[in-house]
N, C-alpha and C positions, 0 to 999 in steps of 0.2 A: 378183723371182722367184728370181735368182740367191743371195740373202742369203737368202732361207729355205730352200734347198737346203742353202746350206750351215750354216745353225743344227741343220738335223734332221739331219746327217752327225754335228755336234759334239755335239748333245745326246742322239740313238741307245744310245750305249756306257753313259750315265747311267739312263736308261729302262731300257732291257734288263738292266741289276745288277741292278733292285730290282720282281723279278717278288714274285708273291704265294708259290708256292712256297717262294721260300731266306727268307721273311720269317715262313715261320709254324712252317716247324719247330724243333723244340728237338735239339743235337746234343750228344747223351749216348749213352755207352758203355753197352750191357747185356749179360749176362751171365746164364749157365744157373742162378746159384745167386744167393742172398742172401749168403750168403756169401763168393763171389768178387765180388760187388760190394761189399761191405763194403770186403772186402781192399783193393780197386781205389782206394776212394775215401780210405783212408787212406793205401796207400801212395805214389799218384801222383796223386791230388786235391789232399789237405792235409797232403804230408811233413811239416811246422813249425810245423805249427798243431797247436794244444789244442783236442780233442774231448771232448765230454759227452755221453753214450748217455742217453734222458730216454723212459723209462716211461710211457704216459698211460695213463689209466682207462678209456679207449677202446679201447685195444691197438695204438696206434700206438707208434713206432719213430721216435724223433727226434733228429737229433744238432744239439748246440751247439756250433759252432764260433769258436773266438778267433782271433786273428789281430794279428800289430802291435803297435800300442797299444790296447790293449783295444777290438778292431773283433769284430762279435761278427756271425753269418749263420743261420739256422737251414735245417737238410738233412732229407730225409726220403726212405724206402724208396721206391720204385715200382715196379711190376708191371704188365708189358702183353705180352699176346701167352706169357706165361710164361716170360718175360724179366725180370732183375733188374735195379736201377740203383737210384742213389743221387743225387736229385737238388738243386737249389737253392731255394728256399723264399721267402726273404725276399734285399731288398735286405742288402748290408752296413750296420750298424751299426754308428759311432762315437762311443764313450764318449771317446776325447782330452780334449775342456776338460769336461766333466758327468760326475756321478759314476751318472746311472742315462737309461735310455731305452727306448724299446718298439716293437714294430710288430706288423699285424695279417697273417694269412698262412690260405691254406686249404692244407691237406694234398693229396697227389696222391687221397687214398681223399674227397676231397671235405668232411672235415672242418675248422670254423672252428677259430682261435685267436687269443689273444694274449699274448704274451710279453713280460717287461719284465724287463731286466737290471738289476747294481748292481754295481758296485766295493765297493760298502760299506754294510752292515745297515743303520745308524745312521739314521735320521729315516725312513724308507721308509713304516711300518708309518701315520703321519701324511701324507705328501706325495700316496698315490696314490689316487686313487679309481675305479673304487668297491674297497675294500679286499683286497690280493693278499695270500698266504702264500707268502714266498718263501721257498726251498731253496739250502742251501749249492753251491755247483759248483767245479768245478777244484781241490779238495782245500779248501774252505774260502777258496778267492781272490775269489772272485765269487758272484753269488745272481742266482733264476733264478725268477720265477713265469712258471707257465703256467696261464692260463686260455680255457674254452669260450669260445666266440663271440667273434667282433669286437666290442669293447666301449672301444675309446681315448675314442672322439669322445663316448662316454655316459655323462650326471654321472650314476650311479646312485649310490646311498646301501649300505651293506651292503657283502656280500663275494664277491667274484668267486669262482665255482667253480672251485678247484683242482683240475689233472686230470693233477699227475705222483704216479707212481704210485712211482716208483723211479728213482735215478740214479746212474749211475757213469763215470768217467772211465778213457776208453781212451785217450789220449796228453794228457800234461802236460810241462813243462818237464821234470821229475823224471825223469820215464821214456826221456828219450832220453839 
């Protein structure tokens, strides 16, 4: 009785960390405007990173961001409460030893995607299926298809719906 007194004194502190509470929230900064979240996430988010603002036919608001050696994340707007934020989307993405890779993500407004990066044009238009239209990013450094749905795991034949509309580059190497 003695040794299980004392197991539940030692294991108590470990138990108690890990309520449902501190495990379900997300802890992001909001802000009255889009705007000052924008600000925020550029200038004390990702000071050194290369960001890519990405237009979709949807009227989302997406950012591509680099990192490192071509570590690549995708960010997107949110809105709660009429509160702005700018949040995380996707795990990191590293390209290091491959020159291309992808992952699937749903937006905070609840819409699907899939996104597949590349260091380099050259063989893509043949490698990927079901067939992506990718876009120049970072001033012609990297390329960027974005398609509806979550589609990795599915051999379709044809061409994945492209749904960037417009892209531009708010911080690159160049600009700082």
């Amino acid at each position: 009785m003695r040794i299980f007194s004392v197991l539940i004194l030692l294991l108590w502190p470990i138990v108690a960390g890990c309520s449902d509470e501190q495990t379900q929230t997300k802890d992001k900064e909001s802000f009255p405007t889009e705007e000052a979240a924008l600000t925020h996430f550029i200038e004390n988010e990702s000071p050194r990173d290369d960001i890519e603002r990405v237009q979709t036919s949807q009227g989302s608001e997406l950012f591509i961001v680099r990192s490192g050696n071509h570590q690549y994340s995708v960010y997107g707007k949110a809105n709660e409460n009429d509160e702005h934020s700018v949040e995380k989307l996707t795990a990191t993405l590293s390209l290091h030893n491959t020159n291309s890779g992808g992952a699937e993500f749903t937006s905070s407004r609840g819409e699907e995607y899939t996104f597949l990066v590349a260091k380099k044009q050259e063989g893509l238009a043949t490698t990927t299926k079901p067939q992506n239209e990718f876009h120049p990013i970072f001033s012609d450094d990297a390329f960027l298809a974005l398609s509806s749905g979550h589609n990795l795991d599915k051999a379709q034949s044809g061409e994945a719906t492209n749904v960037i509309q417009a892209t531009e580059t708010l911080q690159d190497d160049s600009s700082r």
